[in-house]
LOPA-195529 format. One record per residue (C-alpha): residue number from 1; residue in three letters; x, y, z. Coordinates in pm, 1 decimal, decimal comma. Example, Ala and Ser with C-alpha at 12.3 -4.5 7.8 and 13.67 -1.06 7.14 Angstrom:
BEGIN
1	ala	1230,0	-450,0	780,0
2	ser	1367,0	-106,0	714,0
***
This chain:
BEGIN
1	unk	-5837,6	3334,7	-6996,4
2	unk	-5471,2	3315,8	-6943,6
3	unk	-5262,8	2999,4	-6907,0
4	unk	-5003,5	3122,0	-6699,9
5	unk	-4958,2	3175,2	-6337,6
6	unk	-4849,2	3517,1	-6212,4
7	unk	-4545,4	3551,4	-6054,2
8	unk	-4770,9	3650,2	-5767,6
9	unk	-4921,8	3298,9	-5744,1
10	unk	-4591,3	3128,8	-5752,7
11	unk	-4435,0	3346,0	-5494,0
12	unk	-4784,8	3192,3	-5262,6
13	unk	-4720,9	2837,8	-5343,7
14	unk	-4390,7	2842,0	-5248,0
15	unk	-4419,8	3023,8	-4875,3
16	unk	-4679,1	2802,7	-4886,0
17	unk	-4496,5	2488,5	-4941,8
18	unk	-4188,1	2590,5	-4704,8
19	unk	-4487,5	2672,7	-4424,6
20	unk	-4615,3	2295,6	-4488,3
21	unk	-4228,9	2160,8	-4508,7
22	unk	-4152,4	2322,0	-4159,4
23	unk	-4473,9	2280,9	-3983,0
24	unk	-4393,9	1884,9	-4072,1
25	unk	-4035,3	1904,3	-3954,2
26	unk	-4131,5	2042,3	-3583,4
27	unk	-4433,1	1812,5	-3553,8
28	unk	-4179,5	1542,4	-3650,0
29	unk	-3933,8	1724,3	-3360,5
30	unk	-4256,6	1720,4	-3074,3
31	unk	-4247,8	2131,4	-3034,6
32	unk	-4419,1	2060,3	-2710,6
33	unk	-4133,1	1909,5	-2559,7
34	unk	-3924,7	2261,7	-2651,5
35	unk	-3815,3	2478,3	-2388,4
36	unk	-3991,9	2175,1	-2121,9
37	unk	-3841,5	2022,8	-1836,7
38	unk	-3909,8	1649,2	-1707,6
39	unk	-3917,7	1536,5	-1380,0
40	unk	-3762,3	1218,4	-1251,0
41	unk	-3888,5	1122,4	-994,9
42	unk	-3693,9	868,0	-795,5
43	unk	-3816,0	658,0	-522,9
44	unk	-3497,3	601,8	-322,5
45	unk	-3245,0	767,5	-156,1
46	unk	-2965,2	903,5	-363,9
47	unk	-2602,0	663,2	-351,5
48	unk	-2822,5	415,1	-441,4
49	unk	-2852,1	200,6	-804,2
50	unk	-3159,6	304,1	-852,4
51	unk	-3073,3	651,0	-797,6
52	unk	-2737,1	637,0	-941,6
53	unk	-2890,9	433,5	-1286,5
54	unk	-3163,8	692,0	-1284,8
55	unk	-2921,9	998,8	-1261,1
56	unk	-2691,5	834,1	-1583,7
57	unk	-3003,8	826,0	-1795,3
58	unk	-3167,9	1156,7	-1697,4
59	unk	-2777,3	1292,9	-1864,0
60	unk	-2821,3	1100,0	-2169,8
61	unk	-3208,9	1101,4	-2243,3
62	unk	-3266,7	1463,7	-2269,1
63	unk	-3065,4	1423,4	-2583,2
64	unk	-3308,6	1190,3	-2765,6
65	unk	-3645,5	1329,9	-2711,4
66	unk	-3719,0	1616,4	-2924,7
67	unk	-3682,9	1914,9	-2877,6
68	unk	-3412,0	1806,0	-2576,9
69	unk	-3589,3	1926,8	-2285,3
70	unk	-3385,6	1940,5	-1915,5
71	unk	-3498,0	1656,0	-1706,2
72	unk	-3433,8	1708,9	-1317,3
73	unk	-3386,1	1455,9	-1072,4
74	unk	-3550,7	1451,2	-759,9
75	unk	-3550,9	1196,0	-495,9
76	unk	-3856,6	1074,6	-311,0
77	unk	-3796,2	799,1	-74,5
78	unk	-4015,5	651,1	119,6
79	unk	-4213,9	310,0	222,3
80	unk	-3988,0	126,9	-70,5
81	unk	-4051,7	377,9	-321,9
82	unk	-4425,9	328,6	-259,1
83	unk	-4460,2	753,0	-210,2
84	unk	-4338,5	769,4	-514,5
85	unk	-4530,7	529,2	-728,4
86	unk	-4844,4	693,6	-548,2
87	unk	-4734,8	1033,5	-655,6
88	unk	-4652,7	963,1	-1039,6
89	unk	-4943,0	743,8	-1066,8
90	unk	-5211,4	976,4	-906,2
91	unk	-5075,7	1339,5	-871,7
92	unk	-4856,6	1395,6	-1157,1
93	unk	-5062,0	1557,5	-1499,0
94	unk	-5075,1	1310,3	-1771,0
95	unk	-4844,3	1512,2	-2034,5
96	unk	-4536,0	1328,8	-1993,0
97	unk	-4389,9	1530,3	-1851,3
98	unk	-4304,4	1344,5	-1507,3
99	unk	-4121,7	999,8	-1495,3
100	unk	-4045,5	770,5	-1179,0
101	unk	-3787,8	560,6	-1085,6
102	unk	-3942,2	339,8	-881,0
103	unk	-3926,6	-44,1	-682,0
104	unk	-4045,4	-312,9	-922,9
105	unk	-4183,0	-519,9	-661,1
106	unk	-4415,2	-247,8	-595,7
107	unk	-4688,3	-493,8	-734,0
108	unk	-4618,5	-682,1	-394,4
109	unk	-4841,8	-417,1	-223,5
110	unk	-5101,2	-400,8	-429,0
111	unk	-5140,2	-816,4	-459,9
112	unk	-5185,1	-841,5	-67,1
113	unk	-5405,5	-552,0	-108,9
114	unk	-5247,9	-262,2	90,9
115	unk	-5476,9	3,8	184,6
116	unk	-5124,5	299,8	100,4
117	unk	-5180,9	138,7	-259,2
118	unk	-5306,3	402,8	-466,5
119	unk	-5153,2	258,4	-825,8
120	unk	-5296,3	-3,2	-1029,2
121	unk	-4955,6	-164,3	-1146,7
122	unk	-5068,5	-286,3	-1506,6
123	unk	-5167,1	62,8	-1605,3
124	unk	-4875,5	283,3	-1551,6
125	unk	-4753,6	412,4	-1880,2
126	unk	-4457,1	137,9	-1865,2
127	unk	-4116,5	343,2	-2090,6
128	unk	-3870,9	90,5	-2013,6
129	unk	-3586,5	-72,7	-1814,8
130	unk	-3209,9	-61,6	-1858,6
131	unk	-3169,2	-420,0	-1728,0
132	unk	-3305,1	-761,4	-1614,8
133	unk	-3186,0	-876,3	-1262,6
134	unk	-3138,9	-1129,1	-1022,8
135	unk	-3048,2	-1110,5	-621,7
136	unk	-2837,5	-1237,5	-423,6
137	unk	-2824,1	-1302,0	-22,9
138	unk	-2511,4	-1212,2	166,6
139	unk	-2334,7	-1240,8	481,6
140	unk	-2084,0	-1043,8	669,9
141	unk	-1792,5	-1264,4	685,1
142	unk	-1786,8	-1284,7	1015,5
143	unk	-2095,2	-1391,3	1085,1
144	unk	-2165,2	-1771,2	1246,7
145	unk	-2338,8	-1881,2	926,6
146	unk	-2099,1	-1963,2	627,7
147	unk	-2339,4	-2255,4	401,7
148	unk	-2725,2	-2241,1	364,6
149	unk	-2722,1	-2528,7	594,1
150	unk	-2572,3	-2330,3	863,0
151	unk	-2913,1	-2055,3	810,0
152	unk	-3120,5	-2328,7	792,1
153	unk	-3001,8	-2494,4	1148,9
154	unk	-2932,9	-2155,3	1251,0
155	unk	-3065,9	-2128,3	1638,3
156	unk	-3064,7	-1718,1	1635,4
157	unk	-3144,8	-1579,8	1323,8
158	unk	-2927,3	-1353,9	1158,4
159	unk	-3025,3	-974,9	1102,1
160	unk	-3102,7	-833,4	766,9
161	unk	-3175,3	-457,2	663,3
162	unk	-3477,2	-401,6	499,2
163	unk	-3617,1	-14,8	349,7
164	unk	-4011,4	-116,0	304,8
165	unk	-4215,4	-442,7	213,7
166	unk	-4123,6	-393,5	-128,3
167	unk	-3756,0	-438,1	-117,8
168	unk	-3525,5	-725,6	-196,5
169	unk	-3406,9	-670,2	198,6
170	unk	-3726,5	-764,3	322,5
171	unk	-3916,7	-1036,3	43,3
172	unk	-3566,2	-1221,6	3,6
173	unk	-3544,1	-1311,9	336,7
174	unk	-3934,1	-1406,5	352,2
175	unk	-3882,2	-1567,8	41,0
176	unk	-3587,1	-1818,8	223,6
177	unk	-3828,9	-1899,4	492,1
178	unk	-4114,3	-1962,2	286,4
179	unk	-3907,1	-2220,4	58,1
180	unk	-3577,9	-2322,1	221,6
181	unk	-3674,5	-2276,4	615,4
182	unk	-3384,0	-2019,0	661,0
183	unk	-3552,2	-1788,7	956,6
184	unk	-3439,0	-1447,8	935,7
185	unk	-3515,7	-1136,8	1194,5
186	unk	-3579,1	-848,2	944,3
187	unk	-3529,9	-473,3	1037,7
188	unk	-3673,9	-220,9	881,3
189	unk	-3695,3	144,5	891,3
190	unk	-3392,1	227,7	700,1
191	unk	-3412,6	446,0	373,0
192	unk	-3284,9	254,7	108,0
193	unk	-2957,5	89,5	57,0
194	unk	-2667,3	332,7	127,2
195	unk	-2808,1	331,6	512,1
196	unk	-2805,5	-42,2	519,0
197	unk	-2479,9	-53,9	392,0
198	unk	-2389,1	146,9	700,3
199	unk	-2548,3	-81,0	945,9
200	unk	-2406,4	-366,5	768,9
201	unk	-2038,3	-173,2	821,8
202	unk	-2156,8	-133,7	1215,1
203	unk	-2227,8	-433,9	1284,8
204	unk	-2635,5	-365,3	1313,4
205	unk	-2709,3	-588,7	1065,8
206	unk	-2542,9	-907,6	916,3
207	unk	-2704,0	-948,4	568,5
208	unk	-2892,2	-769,7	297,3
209	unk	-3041,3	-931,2	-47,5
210	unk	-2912,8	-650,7	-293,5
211	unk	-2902,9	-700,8	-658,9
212	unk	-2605,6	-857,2	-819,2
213	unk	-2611,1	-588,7	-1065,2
214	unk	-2566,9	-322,7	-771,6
215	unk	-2306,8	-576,7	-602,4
216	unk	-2077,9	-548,2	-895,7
217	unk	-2134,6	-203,7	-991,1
218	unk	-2059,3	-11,2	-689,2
219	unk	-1920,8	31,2	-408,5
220	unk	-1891,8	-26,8	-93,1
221	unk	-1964,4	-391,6	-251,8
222	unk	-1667,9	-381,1	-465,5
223	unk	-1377,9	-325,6	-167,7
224	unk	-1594,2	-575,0	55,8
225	unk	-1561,6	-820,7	-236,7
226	unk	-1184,7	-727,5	-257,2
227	unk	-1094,1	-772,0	89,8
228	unk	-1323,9	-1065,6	207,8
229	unk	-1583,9	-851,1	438,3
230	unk	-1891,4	-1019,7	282,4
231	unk	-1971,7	-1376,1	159,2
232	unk	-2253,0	-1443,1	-77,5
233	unk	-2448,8	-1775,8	6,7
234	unk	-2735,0	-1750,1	-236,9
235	unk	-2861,5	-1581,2	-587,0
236	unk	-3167,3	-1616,0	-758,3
237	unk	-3103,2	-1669,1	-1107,2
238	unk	-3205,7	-1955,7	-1308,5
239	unk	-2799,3	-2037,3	-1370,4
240	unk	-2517,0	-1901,1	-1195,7
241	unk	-2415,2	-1609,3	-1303,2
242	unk	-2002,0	-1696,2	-1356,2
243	unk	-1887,1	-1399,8	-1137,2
244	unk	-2089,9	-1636,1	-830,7
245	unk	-1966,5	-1969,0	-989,0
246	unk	-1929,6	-2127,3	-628,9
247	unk	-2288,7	-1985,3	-529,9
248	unk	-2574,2	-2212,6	-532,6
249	unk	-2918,8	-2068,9	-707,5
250	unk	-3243,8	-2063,6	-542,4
251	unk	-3359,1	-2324,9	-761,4
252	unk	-3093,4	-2576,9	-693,7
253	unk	-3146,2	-2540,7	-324,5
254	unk	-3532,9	-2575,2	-397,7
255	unk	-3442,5	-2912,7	-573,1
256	unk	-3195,5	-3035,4	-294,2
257	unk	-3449,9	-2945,1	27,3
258	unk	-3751,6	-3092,9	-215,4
259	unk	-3988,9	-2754,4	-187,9
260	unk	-4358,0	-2819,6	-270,9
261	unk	-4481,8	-2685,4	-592,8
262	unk	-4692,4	-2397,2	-376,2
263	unk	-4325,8	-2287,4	-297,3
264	unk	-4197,9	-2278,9	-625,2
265	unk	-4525,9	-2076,9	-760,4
266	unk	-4487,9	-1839,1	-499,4
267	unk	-4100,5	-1805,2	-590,8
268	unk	-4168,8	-1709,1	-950,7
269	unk	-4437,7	-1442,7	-875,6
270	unk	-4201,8	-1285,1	-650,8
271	unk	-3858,6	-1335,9	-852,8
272	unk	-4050,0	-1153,1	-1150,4
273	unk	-3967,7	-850,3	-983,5
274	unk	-3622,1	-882,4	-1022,4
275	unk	-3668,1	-952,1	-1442,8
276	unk	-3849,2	-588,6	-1413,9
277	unk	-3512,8	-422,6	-1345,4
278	unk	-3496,8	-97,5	-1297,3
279	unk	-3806,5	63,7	-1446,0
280	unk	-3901,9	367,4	-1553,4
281	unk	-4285,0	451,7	-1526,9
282	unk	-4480,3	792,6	-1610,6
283	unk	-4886,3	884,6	-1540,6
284	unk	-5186,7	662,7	-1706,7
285	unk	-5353,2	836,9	-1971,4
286	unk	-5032,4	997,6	-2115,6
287	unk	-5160,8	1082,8	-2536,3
288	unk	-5024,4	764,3	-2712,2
289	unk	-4784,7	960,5	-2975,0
290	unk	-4627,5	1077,3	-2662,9
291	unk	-4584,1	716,2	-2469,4
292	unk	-4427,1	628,1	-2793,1
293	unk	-4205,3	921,5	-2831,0
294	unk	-4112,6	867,8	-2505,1
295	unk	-4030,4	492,5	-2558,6
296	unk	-3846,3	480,3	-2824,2
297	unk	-3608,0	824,4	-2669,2
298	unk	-3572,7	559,4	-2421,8
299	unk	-3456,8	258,5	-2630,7
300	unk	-3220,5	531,0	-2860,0
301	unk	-3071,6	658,0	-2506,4
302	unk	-2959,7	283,8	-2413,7
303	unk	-2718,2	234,3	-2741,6
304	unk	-2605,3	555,4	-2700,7
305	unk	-2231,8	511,5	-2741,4
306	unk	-2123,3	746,8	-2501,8
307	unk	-2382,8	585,2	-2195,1
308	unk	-2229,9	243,8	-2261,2
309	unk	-1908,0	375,5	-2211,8
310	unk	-1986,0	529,9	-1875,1
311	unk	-2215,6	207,7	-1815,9
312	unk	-1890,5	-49,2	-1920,1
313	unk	-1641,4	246,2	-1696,4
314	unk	-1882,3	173,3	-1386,0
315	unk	-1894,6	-231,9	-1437,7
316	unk	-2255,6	-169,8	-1483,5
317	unk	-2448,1	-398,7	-1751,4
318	unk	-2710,7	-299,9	-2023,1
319	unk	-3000,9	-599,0	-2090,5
320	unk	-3268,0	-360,6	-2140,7
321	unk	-3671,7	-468,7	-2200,0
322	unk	-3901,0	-247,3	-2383,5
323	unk	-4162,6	-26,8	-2258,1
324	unk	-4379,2	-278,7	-2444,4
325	unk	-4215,3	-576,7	-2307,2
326	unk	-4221,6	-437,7	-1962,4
327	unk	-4593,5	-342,9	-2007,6
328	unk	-4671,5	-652,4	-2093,5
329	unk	-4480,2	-829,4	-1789,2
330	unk	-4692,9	-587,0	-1532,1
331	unk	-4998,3	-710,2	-1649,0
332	unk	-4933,3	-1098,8	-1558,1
333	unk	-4730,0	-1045,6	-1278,9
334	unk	-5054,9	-905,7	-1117,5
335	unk	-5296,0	-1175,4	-1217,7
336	unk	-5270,6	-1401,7	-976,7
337	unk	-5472,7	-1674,6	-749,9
338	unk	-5621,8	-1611,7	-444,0
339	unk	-5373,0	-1901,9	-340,3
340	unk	-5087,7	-1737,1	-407,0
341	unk	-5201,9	-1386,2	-306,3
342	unk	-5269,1	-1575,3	31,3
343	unk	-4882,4	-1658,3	25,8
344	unk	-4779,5	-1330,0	-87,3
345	unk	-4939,4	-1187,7	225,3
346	unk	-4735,4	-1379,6	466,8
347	unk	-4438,6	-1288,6	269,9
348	unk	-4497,4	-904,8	315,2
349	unk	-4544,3	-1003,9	656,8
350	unk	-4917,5	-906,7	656,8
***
């Protein structure tokens, strides 16, 4: 018997160890994601920050998944970005291949138990969020009503813009009444916040509760601030942020007017929405190697250098929270009493 190997044998081993080298290389690189396009599905109108923060990722992200497939925007408005959530959740296949842009206080509706629902919040495939936000409540300038006291003795209501029950236009304001006694007469029907920002330019509507992150980063927020059209009276965060130094929180004025505790439970459930950000969702039942694939493209796509220098350019800020984290978040947020859910209900005005 011979001892050696024929040239023959070697010349197998090695196509078959460079077969076994690449076939490792593209499962590392996701093949399935080669020659692919994702959809991102956004649940607003476009001009919007939702729109515009979805439309900066979609640029960058593409560049961090393997095998760089095209992702496509596509906006679908409607009811708050509740059409949307219903369409990612329940029509889109599982394979990762569609992502939404949608509301997070889109666990409002299902809470109060809204028969359009057709998501269960805590098990969206959660990828992650490019910040953590608070809201604030302004006036135009103009307007009769320049302190919280002046809304809270306030003998006709001011009018705010609301797109669906799930927006900061509409819970805000219910949120005021429910905790501070500031009445508000809401009006709805408008597509998201570029149209309010009209009817706050026309006179239509006095205030809107956008989120300070949008305030700052865009415009027509950043000429109102400039030339005086607008004057902020509240924000939600836990301290003020030091661009609204002069601006009392939500808390403070909670400690000054005394609110009962049911008041201050009811705040946090519904301020949660604003830590959520701006979060990116796909389908339940996505394979796990993908959800992670997908997560950490996401995270990568966030230090990209060249995104925080469009995000710093645009006075945007990056605070991101993990898929994980944001996960995580969902499913507490919709575990709550039937106390609160009770609460909830008049705040979405049901």
């Amino acid at each position: 018997m011979s001892c050696c190997v024929s040239p023959v044998s070697i010349s197998v081993l090695f196509a078959l160890l460079v077969f076994l080298l690449l076939s490792s290389t593209l499962h590392a690189q996701d093949p399935s994601y080669q020659g692919k396009s994702i959809r991102l599905v956004v649940g607003s109108t476009t001009g919007g920050g939702y729109d515009l923060w979805a439309r900066v990722l979609a640029r960058y992200l593409s560049q961090h998944i393997p095998g760089k497939p095209e992702i496509v925007v596509q906006n679908m408005p409607g009811a708050g970005s509740l059409v949307a959530a219903n369409y990612v959740y329940g029509l889109a296949k599982p394979d990762g291949l569609t992502l939404g842009a949608i509301l997070p206080a889109l666990y409002f509706d299902q809470l109060v138990g809204r028969k359009e629902v057709q998501f269960d919040w805590a098990k969206f495939t959660w990828i992650g969020s490019p910040e953590q936000n608070d809201i604030l409540h302004f006036m135009r300038a103009d307007a009769p009503y320049r302190t919280v006291e002046d809304l809270r003795n306030a003998k006709e209501p001011p009018k705010c813009g609301s797109s669906g029950t799930g927006t900061t236009g509409h819970y805000i304001p219910r949120l005021l009444e429910e905790t501070l006694g500031i009445k508000t007469r809401i009006v709805s029907g408008y597509q998201g916040g570029s149209e309010i920002d009209l009817a706050v330019e026309r006179g239509e509507v006095q205030c809107w509760s956008p989120l300070v992150a949008t305030f700052f980063g865009r415009e027509p927020y950043i000429t109102w601030s400039k030339k005086g059209f607008v004057r902020v009276l509240i924000q939600t965060g836990r301290k003020r942020d030091p661009r609204l130094a002069d601006v009392p929180t939500i808390y403070e004025l909670m400690d000054q007017y005394k609110t009962p505790e049911s008041g201050r439970r009811l705040a946090k459930v519904v301020l949660t929405a604003a830590t959520l950000g701006r979060p990116i969702v796909s389908t339940p039942g996505i394979a796990q190697g993908r959800v992670k694939l997908l997560r950490e493209a996401y995270a990568k796509t966030l230090k990209d250098p060249e995104l925080l220098a469009e995000v710093k350019k645009r006075g945007w800020e990056v605070n991101p929270l993990t898929g994980e984290e944001l996960e995580s978040l969902a499913k507490e947020v919709i575990a709550q009493p039937p106390e609160v859910i009770e609460r909830m209900k008049w705040v979405l005005g049901r």
